[in-house]
C-alpha positions, 0 to 999 in steps of 0.5 A, a space after each residue: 301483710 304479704 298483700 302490702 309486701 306484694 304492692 311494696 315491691 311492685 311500686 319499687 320495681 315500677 319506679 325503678 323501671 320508670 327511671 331506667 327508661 328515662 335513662 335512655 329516653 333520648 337516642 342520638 344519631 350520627 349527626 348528634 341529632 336527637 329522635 324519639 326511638 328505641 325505649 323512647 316509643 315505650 308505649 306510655 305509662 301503664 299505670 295511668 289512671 287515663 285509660 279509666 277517665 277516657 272509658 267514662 267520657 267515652 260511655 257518656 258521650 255514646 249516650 249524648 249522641 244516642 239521645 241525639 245532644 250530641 252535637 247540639 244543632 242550634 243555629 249561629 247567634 249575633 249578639 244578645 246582652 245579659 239581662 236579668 240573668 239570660 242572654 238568648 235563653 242562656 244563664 249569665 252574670 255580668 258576661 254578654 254574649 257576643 256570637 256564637 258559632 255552631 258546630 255546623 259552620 265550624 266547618 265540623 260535624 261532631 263535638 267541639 273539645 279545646 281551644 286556643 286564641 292567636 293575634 296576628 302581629 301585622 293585623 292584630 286580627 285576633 283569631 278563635 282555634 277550636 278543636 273538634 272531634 273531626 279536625 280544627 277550625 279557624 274563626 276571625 273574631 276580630 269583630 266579635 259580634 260578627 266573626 268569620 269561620 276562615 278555614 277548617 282542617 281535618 283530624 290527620 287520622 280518625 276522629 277523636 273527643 280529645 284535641 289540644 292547640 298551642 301557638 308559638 310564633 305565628 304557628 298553630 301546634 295542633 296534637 289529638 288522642 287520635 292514633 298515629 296523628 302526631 303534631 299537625 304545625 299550620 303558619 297562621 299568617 299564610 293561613 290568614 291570606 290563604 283563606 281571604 283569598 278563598 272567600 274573594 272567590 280566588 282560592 278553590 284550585 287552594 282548598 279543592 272545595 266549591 264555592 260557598 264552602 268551608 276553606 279547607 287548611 292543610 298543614 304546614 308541617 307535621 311532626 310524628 315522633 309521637 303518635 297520640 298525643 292528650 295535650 301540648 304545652 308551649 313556653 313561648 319564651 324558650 320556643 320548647 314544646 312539651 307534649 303530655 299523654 302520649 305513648 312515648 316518654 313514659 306519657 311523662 313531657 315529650 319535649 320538641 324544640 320548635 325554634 323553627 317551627 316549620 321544623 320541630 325537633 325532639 329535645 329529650 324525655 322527662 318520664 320519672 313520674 309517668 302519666 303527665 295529663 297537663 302542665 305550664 312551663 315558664 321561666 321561673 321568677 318566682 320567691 324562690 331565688 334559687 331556681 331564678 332564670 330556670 325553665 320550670 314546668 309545673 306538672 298535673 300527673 294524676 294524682 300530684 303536683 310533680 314540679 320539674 326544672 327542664 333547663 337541661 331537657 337532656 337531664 331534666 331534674 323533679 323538684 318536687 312530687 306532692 300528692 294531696 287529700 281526696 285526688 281523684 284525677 289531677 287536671 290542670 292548674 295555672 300560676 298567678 302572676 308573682 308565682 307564689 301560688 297557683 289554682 289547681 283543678 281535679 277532674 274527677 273530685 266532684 263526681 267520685 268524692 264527697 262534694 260535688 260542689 266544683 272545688 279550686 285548690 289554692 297551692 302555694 308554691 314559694 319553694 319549689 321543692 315545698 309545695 303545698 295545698 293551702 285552701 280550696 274554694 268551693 262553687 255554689 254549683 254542683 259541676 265538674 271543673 276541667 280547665 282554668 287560666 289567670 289573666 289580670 287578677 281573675 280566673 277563667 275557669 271551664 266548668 263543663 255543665 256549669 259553663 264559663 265561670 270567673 273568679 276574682 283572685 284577690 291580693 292576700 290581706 295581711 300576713 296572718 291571712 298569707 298562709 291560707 293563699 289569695 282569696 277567690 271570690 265568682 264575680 260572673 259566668 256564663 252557662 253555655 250549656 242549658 241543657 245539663 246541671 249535673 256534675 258531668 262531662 257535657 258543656 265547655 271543655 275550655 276558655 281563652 282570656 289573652 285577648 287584647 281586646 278582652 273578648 272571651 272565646 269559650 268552647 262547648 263540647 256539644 254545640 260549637 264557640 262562644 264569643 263573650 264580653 265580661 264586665 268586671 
């Protein structure tokens, strides 16, 4: 009894300290501009389940490279189709492998993590981002069966497993877990002439690299009121950053005007629910009427769902915080497209918990202040979900050893069946990582299906990018 009596109290005095620090998050300077200073650089949330996750993939990544996996040096490929269930040695199903692009001629020399894709409005070449380990690396897949590494651009500090991309505006909005890193900004269409002209031999006295070698990318800009940072959010309707993870903001959503993104600004703190691992923030035209027009961000802080209206980023306000049966670390999750529902991914569910089957959470979300977990869809495959994106009625799902795997996420069939969500059915994949079936932290870190073209980019953890084609 006194053992809960002393846990009681010591959540009430955290909670109350979180909302006495979100009270003074933001410091106004003379000018009545905006910076993260005083309690805003409040060294994060102390209680965040983070740091347990970061030494696990630390300890196994260790052991990757030990027994030299880490990377993996296979050779670039061209394209091969998937027949019979292989493309080139890789499992598939209804996806063809376009390309395939090594660490190596990434222009990097450790593990690859995120990733994000960018289409140029006065080219529409389409662009791969891939973070690695050491930096990040540009590639022109515009011609998906031959694409063109453009540039590579340093880590700002160290080297570090975790690095985050975003795009807003032409702009690349680059974060890392690596210290004192901040937020690297690089202009994409400078950065496309930049390197055509390196390549046709003009640019050396540019990149300062020889001739034959990766063009080296500075960045543009760089915003440092935060220094480590897990990962960017960007609402490209509203031109608002959310950084998520770092040691400000109580690790709750670091918000950054970057309307000029050559000048990002600091825009206020929401730090009531602490560690904030990932989110997605729309402009809210969902059932429920209420909150119409509103800036939502729907936050992955965990062990919840935590739904918090940022219209006002000096005053944002929690709709709703929602823990669910058998968390282990709340990841990341996508809306569907009317915003009655979203997919939710847990990190940690099928290595700490009874199935390691990768489980899909279906939530409904009809009210905002109300949501609730409704299904879960379980693989064939035992694997460690990480990240996941719906695009046009399916969902895109990174699935570490399991690879790229797309789900069908059907319309509801009548209203006896709404309650229990969409219905999700795997109608392809594609397993970059033949070299582990397990249910671990090795193979794809994460997947962009926003090309017009409807080419896939896919990032491996050990072995680089992945250039593929889905026949649905």
């Amino acid at each position: 009894t006194d053992t809960m009596a002393s846990a009681s109290a010591f959540v009430a005095f955290a909670t109350t300290l979180l909302l006495l620090v979100a009270s003074c998050m933001a410091s106004p300077v003379a000018n009545g501009t905006l910076h993260c200073t005083s309690d805003c650089q409040d060294g994060g949330d102390p209680l965040s389940k983070m740091t347990r996750v970061m030494e696990m993939k630390l300890r196994e990544h260790s052991k990757c490279v030990h027994d030299h996996v880490c990377p993996t040096l296979e050779p670039s490929l061209g394209a091969h189709p998937c027949v019979n269930g292989q493309a080139d040695g890789y499992e598939c199903n209804n996806v063809d492998l376009l390309s395939y692009v090594s660490i190596t001629d990434l222009g990097a020399r450790q593990d690859g993590n995120d990733i994000w894709g960018w289409t140029s409005p006065k080219s529409g070449r389409e662009v791969a981002i891939i973070g690695l380990m050491d930096g990040t690396s540009f590639v022109d897949v515009t011609t998906p069966h031959a694409p063109v590494v453009l540039g590579f651009m340093p880590t700002r500090t160290v080297a570090s497993i975790w690095r985050d991309i975003k795009v807003y505006a032409d702009h690349a909005f680059v974060v890392s877990e690596a210290r004192d890193h901040g937020m690297q900004v690089v202009d994409l269409e400078k950065l496309l002439r930049d390197a055509d002209a390196f390549r046709a031999g003009g640019a050396q006295a540019v990149s300062g690299a020889p001739a034959g070698a990766v063009f080296q990318v500075v960045a543009d800009a760089v915003y440092d009121e935060f220094g480590s940072s897990h990962n960017i959010v960007i609402n490209e309707e509203t031109a608002f950053a959310y950084s998520v993870g770092t040691k400000t903001c109580s690790a709750g959503l670091h918000m950054v005007d970057i309307s000029e993104p050559l000048k990002p600004a600091f825009a206020g703190c929401f730090s009531n629910d602490g560690y904030t691992h990932d989110a997605q923030c729309v402009i809210y035209r969902g059932p429920d009427s209420r909150f119409h027009g509103r800036e939502v961000c729907f936050n992955y802080n965990e062990d919840t769902l935590t739904i918090v209206d940022v219209h006002d980023k000096k005053a944002p306000k929690m709709l709703a915080r929602v823990p669910y049966q058998g968390s282990q670390y709340t990841h990341q999750g996508w809306l569907t497209a009317d915003e009655t529902h979203l997919l939710m991914n847990d990190e940690l569910d099928e290595q700490l918990g009874t199935n390691p089957h990768t489980r899909t959470m279906v939530w409904s979300v009809e009210k905002l202040d109300a949501p609730h977990l409704v299904n879960s869809f379980y693989s064939k495959k035992k694997a460690t979900d990480h990240n996941l994106y719906i695009h046009e009625g399916f969902a895109y799902e990174a699935n570490y050893a399991a690879g790229l795997r797309i789900l069908k996420v059907g319309q509801v069939a009548d209203a006896a069946a709404a309650a229990a969500g969409p219905v999700l059915e795997e109608v392809a994949f594609f397993d970059v990582c033949p070299d582990f079936d397990d249910v671990s932290f090795h193979g794809s870190w994460s997947v962009y299906p926003f090309f017009k073209s409807g080419t896939l980019i896919v990032s491996s953890i050990e072995r680089g990018l992945f250039v593929l084609k889905a026949n649905l």
